[in-house]
C-alpha positions as CSV (number, residue, x, y, z in Angstrom):
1,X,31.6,4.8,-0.8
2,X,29.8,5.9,-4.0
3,X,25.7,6.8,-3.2
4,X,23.3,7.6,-5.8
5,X,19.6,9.2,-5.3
6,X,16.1,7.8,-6.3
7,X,12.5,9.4,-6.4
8,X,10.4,7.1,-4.2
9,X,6.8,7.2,-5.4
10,X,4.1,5.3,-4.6
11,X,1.1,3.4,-7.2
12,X,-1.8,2.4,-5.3
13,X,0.0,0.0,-1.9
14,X,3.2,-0.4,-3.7
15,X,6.4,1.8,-3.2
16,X,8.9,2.3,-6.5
17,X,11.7,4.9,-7.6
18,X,13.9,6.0,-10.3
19,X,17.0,7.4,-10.7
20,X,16.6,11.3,-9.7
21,X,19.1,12.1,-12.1
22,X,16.5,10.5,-14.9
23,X,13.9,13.3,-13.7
24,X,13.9,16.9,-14.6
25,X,10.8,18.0,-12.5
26,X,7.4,16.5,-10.4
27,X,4.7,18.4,-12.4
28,X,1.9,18.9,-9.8
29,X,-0.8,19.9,-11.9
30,X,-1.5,19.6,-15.7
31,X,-4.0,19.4,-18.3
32,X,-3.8,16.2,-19.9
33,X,-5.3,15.4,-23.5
34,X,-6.4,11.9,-24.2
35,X,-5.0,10.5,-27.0
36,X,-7.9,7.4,-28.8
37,X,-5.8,4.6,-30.1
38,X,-2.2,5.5,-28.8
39,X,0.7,3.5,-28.7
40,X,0.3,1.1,-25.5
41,X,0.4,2.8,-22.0
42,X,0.3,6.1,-23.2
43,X,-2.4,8.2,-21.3
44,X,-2.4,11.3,-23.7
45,X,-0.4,14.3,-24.3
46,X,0.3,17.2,-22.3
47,X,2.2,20.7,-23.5
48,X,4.7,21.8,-21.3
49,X,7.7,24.1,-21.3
50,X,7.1,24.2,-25.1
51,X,6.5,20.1,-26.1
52,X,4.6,18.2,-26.4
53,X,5.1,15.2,-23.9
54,X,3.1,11.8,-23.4
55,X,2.1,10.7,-20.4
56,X,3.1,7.0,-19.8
57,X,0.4,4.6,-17.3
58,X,2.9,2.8,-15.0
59,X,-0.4,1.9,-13.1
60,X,-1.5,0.1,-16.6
61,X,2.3,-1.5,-17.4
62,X,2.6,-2.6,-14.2
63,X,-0.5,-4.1,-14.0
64,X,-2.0,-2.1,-11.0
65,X,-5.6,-3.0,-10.4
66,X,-6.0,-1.4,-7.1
67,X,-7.7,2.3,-6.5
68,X,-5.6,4.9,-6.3
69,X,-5.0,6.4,-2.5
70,X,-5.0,9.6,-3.4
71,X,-7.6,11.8,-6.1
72,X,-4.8,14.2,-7.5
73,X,-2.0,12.4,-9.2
74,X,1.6,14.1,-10.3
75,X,3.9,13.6,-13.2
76,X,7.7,12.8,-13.4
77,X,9.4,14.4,-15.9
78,X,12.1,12.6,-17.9
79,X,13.9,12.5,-21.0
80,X,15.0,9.4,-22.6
81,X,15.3,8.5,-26.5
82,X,15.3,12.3,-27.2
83,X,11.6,12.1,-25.8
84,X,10.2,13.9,-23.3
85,X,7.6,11.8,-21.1
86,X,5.7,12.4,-17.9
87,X,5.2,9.0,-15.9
88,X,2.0,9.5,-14.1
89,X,2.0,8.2,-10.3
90,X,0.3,8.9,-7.4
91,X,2.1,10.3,-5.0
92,X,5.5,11.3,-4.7
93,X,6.7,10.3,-1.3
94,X,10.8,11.9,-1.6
95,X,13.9,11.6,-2.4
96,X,16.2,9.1,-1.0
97,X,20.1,8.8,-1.4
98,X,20.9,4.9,-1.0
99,X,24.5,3.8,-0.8
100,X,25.5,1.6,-3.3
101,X,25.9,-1.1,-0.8
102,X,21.7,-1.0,-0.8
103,X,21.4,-1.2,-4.7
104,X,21.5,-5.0,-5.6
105,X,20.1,-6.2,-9.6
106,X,17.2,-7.9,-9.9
107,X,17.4,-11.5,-9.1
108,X,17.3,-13.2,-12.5
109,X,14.0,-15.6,-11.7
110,X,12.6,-12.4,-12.2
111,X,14.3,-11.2,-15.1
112,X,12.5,-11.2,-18.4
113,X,11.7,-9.3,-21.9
114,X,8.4,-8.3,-19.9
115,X,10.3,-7.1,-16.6
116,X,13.4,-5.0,-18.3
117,X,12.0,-2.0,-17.0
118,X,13.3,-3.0,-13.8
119,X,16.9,-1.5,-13.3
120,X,17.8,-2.7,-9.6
121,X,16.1,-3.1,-6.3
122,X,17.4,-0.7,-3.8
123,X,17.1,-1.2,0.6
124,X,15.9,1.3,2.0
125,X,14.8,2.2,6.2
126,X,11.5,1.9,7.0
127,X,9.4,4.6,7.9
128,X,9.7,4.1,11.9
129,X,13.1,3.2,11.2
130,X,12.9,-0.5,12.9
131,X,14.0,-2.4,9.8
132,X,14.2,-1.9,5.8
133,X,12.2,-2.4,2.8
134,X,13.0,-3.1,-0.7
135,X,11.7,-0.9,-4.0
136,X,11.8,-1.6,-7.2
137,X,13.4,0.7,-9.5
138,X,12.2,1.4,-12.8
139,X,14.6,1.9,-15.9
140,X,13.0,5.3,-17.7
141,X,15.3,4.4,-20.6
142,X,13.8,0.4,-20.8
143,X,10.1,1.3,-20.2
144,X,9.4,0.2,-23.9
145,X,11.0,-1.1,-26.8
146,X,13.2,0.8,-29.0
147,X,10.7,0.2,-31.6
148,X,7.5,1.5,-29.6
149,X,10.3,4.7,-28.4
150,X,11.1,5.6,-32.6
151,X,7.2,5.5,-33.4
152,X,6.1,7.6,-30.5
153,X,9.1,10.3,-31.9
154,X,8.1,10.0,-35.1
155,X,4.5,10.8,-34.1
156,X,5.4,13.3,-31.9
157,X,7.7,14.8,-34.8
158,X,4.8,14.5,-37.3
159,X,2.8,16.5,-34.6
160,X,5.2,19.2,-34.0
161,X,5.0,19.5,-37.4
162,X,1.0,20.2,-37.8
163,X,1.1,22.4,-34.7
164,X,4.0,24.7,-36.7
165,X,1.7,25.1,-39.6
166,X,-1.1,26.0,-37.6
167,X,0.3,28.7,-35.4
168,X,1.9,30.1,-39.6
């Protein structure tokens, strides 16, 4: 039976994941720069291991009103569309391996142009282990369009770019 692992994170109450083999690191701390007037959801920029990343809001995509439970927040590090991002969450709660028995699609009444960041739904145990709970898993390749993806490389290329004559 084929399994597959997911980071489980949390956003305010609510539990999600993604597929651990979408993340290249959980940044714990970083300096990030606010970025006026940037394409939608994106926090600001951060440099790391020589890019320069965004930093997506999944709080502000998925429409998270609720406080934070926790003051420090960390960054999942993915690539996707030649792009290097860091989805800012809360708090990452671990890693999970879920059989693929306990990976069902989304239901399509939920299904959507404004819910195809949602890859699956995976069942997972409880934390005392009595019964399971469901998360939703979010699709780092389908967090935005292809056409918000190309301007946010073009940007970043045009960037790169400016900070290469600089350092000259």
């Amino acid at each position: 039976m084929a399994e597959a692992q997911y980071v489980i994170f949390s956003l305010g109450t609510q539990k999600y994941c993604m597929q651990l083999s979408k993340i290249y690191g959980i940044e714990q701390s970083y300096v990030l720069v606010p970025v006026p007037a940037a394409a939608e959801h994106i926090k600001g920029l951060i440099h790391m291991r020589g890019y320069l990343a965004p930093v997506y809001n999944l709080r502000e995509k998925l429409q998270i009103d609720e406080p934070s439970l926790t003051e420090e927040k960390q960054l999942l590090i993915s690539e996707t569309h030649d792009i290097f991002f860091g989805f800012e969450v809360d708090d990452v709660l671990g890693i999970q391996t879920v059989s693929e028995t306990d990976v069902m699609e989304i239901p399509i009444v939920v299904k959507s142009d404004e819910t195809d960041y949602l890859e699956s739904v995976i069942r997972v145990p409880s934390a005392d282990g009595t019964e399971s709970e469901i998360i939703l898993c979010i699709s780092v390749d389908h967090i935005m369009s292809e056409v918000d993806f190309e301007n946010i490389k073009r940007s970043l290329e045009e960037s790169g770019n400016e900070e290469e004559e600089m350092i000259r």
